[in-house]
C-alpha positions as CSV (number, residue, x, y, z in Angstrom):
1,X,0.0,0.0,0.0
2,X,0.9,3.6,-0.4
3,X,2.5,4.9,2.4
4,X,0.3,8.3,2.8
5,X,-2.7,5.9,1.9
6,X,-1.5,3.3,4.7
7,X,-1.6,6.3,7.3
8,X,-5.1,6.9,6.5
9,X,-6.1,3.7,6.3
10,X,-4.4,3.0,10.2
11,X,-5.8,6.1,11.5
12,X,-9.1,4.3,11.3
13,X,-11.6,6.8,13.2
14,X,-9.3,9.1,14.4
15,X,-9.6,12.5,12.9
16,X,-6.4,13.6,10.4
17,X,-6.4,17.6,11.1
18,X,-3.1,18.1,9.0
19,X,-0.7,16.3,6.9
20,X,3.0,16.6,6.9
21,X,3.2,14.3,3.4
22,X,1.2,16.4,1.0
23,X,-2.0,14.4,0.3
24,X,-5.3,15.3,1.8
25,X,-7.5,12.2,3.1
26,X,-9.8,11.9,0.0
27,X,-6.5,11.3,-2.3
28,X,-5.3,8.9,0.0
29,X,-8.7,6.9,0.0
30,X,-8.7,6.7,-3.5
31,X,-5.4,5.8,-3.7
32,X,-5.4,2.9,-1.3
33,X,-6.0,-0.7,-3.3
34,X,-8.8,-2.8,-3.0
35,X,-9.0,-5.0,-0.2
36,X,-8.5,-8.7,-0.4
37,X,-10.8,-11.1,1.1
38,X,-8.3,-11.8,3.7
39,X,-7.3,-8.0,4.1
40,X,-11.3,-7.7,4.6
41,X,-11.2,-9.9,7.6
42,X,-8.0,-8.8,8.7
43,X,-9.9,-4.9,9.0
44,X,-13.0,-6.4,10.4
45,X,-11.3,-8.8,13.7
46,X,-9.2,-4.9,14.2
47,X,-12.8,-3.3,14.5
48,X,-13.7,-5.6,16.7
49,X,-10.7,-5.1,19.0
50,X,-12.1,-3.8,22.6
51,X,-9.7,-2.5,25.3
52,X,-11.5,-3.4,28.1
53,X,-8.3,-3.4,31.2
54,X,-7.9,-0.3,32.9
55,X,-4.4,0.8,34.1
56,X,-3.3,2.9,36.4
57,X,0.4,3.8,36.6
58,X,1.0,4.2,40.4
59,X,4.7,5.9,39.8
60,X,3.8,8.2,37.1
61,X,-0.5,9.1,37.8
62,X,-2.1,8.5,34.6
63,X,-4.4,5.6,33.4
64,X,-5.2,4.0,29.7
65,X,-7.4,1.2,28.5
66,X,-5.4,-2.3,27.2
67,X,-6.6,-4.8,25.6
68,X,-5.0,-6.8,28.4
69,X,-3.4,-6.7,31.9
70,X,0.1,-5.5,31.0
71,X,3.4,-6.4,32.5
72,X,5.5,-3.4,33.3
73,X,8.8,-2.8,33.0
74,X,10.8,0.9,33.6
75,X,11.3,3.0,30.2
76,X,14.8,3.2,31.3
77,X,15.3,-0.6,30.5
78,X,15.2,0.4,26.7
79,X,15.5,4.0,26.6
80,X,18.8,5.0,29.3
81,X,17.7,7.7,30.7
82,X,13.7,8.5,29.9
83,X,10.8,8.8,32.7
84,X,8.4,6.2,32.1
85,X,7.0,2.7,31.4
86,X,6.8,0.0,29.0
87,X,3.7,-2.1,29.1
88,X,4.4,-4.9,27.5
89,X,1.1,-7.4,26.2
90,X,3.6,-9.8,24.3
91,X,7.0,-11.5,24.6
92,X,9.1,-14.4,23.9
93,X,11.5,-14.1,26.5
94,X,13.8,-10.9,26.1
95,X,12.3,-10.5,22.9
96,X,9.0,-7.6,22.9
97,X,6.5,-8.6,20.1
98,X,3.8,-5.8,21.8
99,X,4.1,-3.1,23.7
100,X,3.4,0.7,24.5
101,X,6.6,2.5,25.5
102,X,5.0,5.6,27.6
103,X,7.7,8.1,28.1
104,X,7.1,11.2,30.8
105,X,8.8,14.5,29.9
106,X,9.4,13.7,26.3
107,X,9.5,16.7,24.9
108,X,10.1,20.6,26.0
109,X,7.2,22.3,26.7
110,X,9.1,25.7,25.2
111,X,9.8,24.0,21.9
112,X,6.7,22.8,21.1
113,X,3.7,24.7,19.6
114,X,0.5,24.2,21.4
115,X,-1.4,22.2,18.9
116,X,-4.6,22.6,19.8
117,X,-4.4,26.3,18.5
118,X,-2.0,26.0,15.2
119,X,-2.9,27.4,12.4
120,X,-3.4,25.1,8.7
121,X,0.2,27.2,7.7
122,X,1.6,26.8,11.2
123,X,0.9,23.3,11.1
124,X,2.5,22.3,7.8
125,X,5.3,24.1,8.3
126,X,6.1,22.2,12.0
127,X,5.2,18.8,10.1
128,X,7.6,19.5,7.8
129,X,10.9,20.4,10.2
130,X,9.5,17.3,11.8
131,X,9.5,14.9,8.8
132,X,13.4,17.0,7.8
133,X,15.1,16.5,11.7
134,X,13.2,12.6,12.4
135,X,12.9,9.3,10.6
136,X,9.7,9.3,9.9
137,X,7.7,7.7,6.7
138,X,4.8,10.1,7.7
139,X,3.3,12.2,10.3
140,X,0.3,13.9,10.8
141,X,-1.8,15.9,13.7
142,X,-4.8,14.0,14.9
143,X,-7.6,14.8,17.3
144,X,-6.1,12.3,20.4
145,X,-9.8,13.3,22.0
146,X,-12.7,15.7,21.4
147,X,-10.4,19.0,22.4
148,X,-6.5,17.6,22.5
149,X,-4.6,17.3,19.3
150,X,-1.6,15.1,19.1
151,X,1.2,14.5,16.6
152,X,1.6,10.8,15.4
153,X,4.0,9.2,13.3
154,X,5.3,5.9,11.5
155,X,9.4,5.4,12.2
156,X,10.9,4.6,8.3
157,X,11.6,1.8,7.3
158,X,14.4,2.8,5.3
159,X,16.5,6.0,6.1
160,X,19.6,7.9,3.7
161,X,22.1,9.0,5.7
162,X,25.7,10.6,4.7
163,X,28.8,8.0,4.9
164,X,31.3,10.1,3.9
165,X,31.2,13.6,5.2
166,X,30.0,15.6,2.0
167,X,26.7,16.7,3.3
168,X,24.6,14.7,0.6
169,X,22.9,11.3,1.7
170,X,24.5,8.7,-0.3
171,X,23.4,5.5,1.8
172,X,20.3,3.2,2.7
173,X,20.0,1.8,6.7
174,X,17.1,-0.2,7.0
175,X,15.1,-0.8,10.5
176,X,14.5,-4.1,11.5
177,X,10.8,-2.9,11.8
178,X,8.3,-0.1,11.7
179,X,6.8,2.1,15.3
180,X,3.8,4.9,15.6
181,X,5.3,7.2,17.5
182,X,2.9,9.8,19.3
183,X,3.5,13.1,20.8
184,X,0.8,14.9,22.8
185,X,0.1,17.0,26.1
186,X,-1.8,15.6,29.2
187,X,-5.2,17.0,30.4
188,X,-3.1,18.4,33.1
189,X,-0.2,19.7,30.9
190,X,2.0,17.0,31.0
191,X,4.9,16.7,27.9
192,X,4.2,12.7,26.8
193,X,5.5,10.3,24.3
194,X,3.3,7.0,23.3
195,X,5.1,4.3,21.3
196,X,3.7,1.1,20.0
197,X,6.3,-1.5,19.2
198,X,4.7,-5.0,17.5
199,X,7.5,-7.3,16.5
200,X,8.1,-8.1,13.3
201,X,5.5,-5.5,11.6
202,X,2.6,-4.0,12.5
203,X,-0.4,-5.2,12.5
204,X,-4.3,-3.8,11.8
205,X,-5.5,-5.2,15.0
206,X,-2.6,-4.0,17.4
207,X,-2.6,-0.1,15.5
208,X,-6.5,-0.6,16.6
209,X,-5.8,-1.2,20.2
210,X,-2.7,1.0,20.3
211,X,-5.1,4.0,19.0
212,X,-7.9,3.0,22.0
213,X,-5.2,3.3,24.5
214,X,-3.8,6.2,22.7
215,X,-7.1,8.1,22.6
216,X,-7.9,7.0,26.5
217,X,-4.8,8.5,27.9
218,X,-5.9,10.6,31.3
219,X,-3.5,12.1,33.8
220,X,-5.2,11.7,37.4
C-alpha cells in the first residue's frame, strides 16, 4: 500500500487535522488498493478489537485502556535515561513482540507549539521540520480526544544518511521494523510520548488497540 494511503487507512476513526506528506485524506482513500478477502477480515477482527483493562500507573498518575493486563517494566530498561514505562502485552523471552513505550517528559514544553491552537500554515510548516530533523515515513496531527490534538508518526523503514562527510545522503540503513510514535500534552499539561512497538510488523488489529489506548490517555 501507499504509504500516505496506509496512514489513512491505520488512523481508522481518528480525525487527520493536517498532513505533513502532501496528500489530503480523499486522495489517499482513492489511492489505497482494494482489499483482499483476507485483508477484509483482517480490518474487520481490528474493528472488533475492545480494550477493556484499565491501568493505572501508580509511579507516574495516569491511566489508559489495554486490551489486556500488561506487565510493566521501567522505560529506562530500553531508553537510558527517559521517565516512564513500557507495558508490554507480548513476549518471547527478552524478545517484545507488543508493547506501549510511555515516556514522561518527552518533549520541552518551550519547543513545542500548542497544537490545539495552530494554524493550517503553522501546522505544515512544524510537520515538515519534523519529517526534515526525524525518521519518519509520515506524520500527521490527529484529534487524540474531542479538544487535545496530538502528533503521530510511522518510524521509516528505510532511512539515507551521509557515509562520507560531504553533506549529501548517499546511503540506505534499513530498520529491523516499523513504530507509531505519538507526541501529545496531558489533560493536566503533561509533555508525553506513546510508542507502539509490535515485532516483526505492525499489524491492523494492534494499531487498533494502540489508538484506544492512545485516545484514552488521562493524567489523574
Amino acid at each position: 500500500m501507499n504509504k500516505k494511503a496506509k496512514i489513512i487507512t491505520a488512523l481508522g476513526l481518528m480525525g487527520v487535522l493536517f498532513m505533513g506528506t502532501g496528500m489530503q485524506q480523499a486522495d489517499a482513500k482513492d489511492k489505497a488498493p482494494a482489499k483482499t478477502e483476507q485483508q477484509a477480515k483482517k480490518t474487520s477482527n481490528a474493528s472488533q478489537v475492545k480494550n477493556s483493562y484499565v491501568y493505572t500507573s501508580k509511579e507516574f498518575g495516569y491511566t489508559l485502556k489495554c486490551p489486556k493486563k500488561p506487565n510493566v517494566i521501567p522505560a529506562s530498561a530500553l531508553y537510558e535515561g527517559k521517565e516512564g514505562e513500557i507495558l508490554v502485552f507480548d513476549n518471547e523471552g527478552y524478545n517484545i513482540k507488543n508493547a506501549w513505550v510511555i515516556i514522561k517528559n518527552a518533549f520541552d514544553d518551550k519547543n513545542v507549539p500548542d497544537l490545539n491552537s495552530l494554524k493550517e500554515e503553522e501546522a505544515k510548516q512544524y510537520l515538515a521540520n519534523l519529517m526534515a530533523t526525524n525518521p519518519y515515513e509520515s506524520v500527521v496531527i490527529v484529534k487524540r480526544t474531542g479538544k487535545e490534538r496530538a502528533v503521530y508518526a510511522f518510524t521509516a523503514k528505510e532511512i539515507a544518511f551521509d557515509s562520507n562527510g560531504d553533506g549529501k545522503p548517499d546511503s540506505i540503513a534499513k530498520a529491523d521494523n516499523q513504530e507509531i510514535v505519538t507526541f501529545f500534552r496531558g489533560n493536566k499539561g503533561g509533555c508525553y510520548s506513546m510508542r507502539l512497538m509490535d515485532n516483526p510488523e505492525l499489524r491492523s488489529e494492534a494499531v487498533d488497540s494502540f489508538q484506544q489506548g492512545f485516545a484514552s490517555f488521562t493524567e489523574k
